[in-house]
C-alpha atoms as an extended CHARMM CRD file, in Angstrom:
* protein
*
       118  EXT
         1         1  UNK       CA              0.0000000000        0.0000000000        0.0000000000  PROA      1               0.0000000000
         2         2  UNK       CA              1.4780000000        3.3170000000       -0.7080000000  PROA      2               0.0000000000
         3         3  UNK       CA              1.2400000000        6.3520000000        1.4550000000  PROA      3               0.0000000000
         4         4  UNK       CA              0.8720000000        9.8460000000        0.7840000000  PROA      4               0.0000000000
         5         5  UNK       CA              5.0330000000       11.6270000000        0.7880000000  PROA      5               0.0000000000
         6         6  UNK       CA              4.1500000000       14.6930000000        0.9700000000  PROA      6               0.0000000000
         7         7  UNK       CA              2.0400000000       13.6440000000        4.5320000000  PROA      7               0.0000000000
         8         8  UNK       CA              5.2440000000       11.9150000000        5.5890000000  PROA      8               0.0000000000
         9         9  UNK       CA              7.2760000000       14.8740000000        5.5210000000  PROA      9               0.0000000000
        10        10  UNK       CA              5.0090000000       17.5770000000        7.4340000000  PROA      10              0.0000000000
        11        11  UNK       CA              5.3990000000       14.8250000000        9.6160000000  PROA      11              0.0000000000
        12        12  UNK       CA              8.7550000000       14.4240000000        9.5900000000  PROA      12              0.0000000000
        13        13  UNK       CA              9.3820000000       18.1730000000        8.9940000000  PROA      13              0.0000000000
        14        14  UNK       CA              7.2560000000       18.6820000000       12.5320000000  PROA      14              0.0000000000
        15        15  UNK       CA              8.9190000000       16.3560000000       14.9530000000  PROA      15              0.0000000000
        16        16  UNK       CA             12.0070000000       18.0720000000       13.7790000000  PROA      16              0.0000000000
        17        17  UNK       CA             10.7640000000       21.0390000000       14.1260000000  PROA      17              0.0000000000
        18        18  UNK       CA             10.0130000000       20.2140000000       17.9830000000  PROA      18              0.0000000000
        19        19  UNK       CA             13.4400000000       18.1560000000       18.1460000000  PROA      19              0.0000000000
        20        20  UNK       CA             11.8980000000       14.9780000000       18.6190000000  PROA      20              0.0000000000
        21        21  UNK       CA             14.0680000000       11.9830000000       17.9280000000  PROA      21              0.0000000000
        22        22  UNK       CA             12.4360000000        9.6490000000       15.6940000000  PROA      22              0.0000000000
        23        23  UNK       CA             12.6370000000        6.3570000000       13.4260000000  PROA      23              0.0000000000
        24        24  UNK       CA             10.2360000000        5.8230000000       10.0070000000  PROA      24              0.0000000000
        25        25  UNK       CA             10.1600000000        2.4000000000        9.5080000000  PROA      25              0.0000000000
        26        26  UNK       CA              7.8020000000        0.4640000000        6.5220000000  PROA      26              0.0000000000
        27        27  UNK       CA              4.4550000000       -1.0240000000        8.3800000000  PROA      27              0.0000000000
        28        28  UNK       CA              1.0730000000       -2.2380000000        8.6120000000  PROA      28              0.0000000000
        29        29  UNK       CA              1.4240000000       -1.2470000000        4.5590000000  PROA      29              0.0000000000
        30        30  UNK       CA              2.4110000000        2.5740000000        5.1260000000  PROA      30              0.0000000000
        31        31  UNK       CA              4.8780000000        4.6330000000        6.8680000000  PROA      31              0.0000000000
        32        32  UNK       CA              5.4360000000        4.7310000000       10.5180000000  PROA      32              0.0000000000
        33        33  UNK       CA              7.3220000000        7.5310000000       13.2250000000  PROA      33              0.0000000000
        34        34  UNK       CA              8.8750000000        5.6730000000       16.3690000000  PROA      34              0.0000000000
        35        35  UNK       CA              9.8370000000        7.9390000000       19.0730000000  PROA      35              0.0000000000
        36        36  UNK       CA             11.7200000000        6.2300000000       21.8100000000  PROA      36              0.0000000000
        37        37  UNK       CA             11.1380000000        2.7920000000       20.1170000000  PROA      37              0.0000000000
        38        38  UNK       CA              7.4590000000        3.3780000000       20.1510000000  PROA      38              0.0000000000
        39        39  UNK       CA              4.5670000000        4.0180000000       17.2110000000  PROA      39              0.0000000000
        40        40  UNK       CA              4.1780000000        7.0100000000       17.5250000000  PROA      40              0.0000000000
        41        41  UNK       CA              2.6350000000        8.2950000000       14.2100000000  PROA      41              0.0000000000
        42        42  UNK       CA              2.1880000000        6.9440000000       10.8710000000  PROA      42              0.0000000000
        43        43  UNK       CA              1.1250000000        7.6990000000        7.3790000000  PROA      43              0.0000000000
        44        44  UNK       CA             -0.9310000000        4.9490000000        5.1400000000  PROA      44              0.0000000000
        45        45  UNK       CA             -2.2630000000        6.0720000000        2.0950000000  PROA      45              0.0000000000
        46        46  UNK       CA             -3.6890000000        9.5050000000        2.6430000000  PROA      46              0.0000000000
        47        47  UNK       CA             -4.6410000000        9.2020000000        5.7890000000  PROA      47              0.0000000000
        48        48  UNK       CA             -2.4500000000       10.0590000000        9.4390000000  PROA      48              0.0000000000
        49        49  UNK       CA             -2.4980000000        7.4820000000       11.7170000000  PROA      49              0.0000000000
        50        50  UNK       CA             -2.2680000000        9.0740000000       15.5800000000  PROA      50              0.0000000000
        51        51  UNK       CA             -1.2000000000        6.6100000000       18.7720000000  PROA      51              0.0000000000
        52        52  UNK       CA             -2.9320000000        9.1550000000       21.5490000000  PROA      52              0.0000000000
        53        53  UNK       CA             -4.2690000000        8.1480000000       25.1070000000  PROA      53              0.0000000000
        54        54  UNK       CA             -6.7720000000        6.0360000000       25.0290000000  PROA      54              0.0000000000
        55        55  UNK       CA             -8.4440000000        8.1110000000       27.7480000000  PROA      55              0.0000000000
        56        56  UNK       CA             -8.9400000000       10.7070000000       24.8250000000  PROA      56              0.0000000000
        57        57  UNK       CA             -9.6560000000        8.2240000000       22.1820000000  PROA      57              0.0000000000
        58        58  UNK       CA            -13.3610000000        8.6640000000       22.2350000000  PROA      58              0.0000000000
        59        59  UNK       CA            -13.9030000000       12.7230000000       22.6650000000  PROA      59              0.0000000000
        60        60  UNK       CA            -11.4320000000       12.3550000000       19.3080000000  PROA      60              0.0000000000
        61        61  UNK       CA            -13.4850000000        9.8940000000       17.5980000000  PROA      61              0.0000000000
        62        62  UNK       CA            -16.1860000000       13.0600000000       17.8460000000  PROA      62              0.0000000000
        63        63  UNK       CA            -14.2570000000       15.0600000000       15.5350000000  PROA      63              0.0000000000
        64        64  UNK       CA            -14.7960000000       14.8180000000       11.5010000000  PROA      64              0.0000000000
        65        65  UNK       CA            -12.7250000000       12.6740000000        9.5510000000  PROA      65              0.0000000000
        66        66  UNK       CA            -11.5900000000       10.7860000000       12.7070000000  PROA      66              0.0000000000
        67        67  UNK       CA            -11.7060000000        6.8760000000       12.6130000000  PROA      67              0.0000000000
        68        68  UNK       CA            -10.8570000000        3.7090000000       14.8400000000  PROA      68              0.0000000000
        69        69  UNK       CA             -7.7680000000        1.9410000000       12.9050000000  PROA      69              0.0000000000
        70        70  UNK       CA             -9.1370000000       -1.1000000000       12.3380000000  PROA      70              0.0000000000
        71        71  UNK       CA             -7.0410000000       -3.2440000000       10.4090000000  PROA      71              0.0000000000
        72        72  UNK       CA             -8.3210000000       -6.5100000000       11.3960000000  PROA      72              0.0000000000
        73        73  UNK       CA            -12.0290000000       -6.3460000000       11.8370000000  PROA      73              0.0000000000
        74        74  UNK       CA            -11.4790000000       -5.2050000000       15.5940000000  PROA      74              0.0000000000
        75        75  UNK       CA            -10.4190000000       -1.6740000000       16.2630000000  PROA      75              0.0000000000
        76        76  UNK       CA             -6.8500000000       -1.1020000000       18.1720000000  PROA      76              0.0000000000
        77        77  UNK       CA             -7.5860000000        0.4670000000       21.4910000000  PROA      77              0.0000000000
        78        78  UNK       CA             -5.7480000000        4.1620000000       21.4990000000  PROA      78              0.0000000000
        79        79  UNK       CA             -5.1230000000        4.4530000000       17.8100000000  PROA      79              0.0000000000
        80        80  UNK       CA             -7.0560000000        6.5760000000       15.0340000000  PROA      80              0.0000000000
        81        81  UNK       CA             -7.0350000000        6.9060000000       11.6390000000  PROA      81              0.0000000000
        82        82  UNK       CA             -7.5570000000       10.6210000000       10.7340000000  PROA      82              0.0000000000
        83        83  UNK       CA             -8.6030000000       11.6810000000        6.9420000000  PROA      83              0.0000000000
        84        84  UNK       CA             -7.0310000000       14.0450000000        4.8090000000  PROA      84              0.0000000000
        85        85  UNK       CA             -9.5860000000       16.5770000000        5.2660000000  PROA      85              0.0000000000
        86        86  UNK       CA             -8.4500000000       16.8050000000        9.1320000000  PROA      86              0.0000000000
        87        87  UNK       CA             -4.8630000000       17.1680000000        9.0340000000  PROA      87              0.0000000000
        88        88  UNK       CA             -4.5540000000       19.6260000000        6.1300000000  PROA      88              0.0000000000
        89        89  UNK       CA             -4.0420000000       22.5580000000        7.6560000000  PROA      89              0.0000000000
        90        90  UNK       CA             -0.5200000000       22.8940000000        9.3490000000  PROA      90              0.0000000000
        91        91  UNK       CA             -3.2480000000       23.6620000000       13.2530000000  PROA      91              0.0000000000
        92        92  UNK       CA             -4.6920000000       20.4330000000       12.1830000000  PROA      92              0.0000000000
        93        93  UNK       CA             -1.6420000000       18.5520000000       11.8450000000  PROA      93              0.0000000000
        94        94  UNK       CA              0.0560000000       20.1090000000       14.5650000000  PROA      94              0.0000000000
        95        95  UNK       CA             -3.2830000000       19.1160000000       16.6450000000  PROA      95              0.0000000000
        96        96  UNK       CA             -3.0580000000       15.4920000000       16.1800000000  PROA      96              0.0000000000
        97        97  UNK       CA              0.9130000000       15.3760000000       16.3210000000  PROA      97              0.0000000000
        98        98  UNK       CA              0.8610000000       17.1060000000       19.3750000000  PROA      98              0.0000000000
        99        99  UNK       CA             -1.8120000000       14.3000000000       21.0100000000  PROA      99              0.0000000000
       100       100  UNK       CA              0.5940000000       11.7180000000       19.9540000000  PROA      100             0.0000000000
       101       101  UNK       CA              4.1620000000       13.3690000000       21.8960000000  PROA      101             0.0000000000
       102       102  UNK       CA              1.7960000000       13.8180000000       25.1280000000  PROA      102             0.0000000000
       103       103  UNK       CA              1.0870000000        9.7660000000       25.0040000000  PROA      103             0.0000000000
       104       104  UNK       CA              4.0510000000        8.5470000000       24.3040000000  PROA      104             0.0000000000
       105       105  UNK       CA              5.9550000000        8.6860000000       27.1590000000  PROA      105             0.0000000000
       106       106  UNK       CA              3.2890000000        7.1260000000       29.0770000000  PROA      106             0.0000000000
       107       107  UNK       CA              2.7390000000        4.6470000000       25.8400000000  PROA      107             0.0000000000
       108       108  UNK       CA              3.7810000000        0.9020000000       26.2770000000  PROA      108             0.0000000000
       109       109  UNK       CA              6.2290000000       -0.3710000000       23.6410000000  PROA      109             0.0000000000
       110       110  UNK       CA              5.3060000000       -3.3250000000       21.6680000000  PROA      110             0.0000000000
       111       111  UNK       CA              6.5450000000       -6.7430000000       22.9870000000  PROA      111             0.0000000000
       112       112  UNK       CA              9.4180000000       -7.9160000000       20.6310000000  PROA      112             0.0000000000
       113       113  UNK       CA              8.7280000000      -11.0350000000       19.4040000000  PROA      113             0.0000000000
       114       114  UNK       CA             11.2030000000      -13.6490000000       19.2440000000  PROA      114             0.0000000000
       115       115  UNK       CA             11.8460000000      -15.3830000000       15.9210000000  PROA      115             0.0000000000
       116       116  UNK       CA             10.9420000000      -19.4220000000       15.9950000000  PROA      116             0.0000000000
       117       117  UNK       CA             13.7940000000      -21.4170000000       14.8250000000  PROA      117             0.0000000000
       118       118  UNK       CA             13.3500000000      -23.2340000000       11.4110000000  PROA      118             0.0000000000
C-alpha cells in the first residue's frame, strides 16, 4: 500500500521542528514515526495514523474525519485513523501530532517477538 510523501514529511518536517528523535520504519502497509522505540505516528495512504491516550480516544473519535484503525475487523484500542480533510491545515496537523508526543511517554512499547527457529 502506498502512502501519501508529501504527509510523511510535514510529519517528519514537525517532529524536527520540535526536536523529537524519531525512526520511520515500513508497516502495517504505510509509513510509521517511532519515538523512543514506540509508534508514535504513521502515514498509510492519505490518511495520518495518531497513537494518543486512550483516555482521549473517544472525545477524538467526535471530531470529523476521525476513525478507529481497524485493520483486522477489531479496532486497536488508542489508535485513530484521521482523513485528509483533518490534518490539512498545518493547526490540524500540529493538533493530532501534538496528542501523539503527550502519550508517548506514558505509551507501552510493543513486545518484541522472538523469531521461531526453522
Amino acid at each position: 500500500m502506498a502512502y501519501d510523501t508529501l504527509l510523511a514529511e510535514r510529519v517528519a518536517d514537525a517532529l524536527i521542528s520540535r526536536s523529537v528523535a524519531f525512526e520511520k520504519k515500513a508497516m502495517m502497509g504505510g509509513l510509521c514515526f517511532m519515538v523512543d522505540d514506540k509508534m508514535c505516528l504513521g502515514v498509510a495512504d492519505s490518511r495520518l495514523m495518531v497513537r494518543l491516550d486512550p483516555a482521549m480516544e473517544a472525545e477524538s473519535l467526535r471530531r470529523p474525519e476521525c476513525h478507529p484503525m481497524d485493520l483486522t475487523g477489531r479496532p486497536m484500542k488508542g489508535f485513530v485513523f484521521v482523513d485528509a480533510g483533518a490534518h490539512q491545515s498545518e493547526s490540524e496537523l500540529c493538533h493530532w501530532i501534538e496528542l501523539a508526543l503527550e502519550f508517548n511517554p506514558r505509551a507501552k512499547s510493543s513486545k518484541r517477538r522472538s523469531k521461531k527457529p526453522l
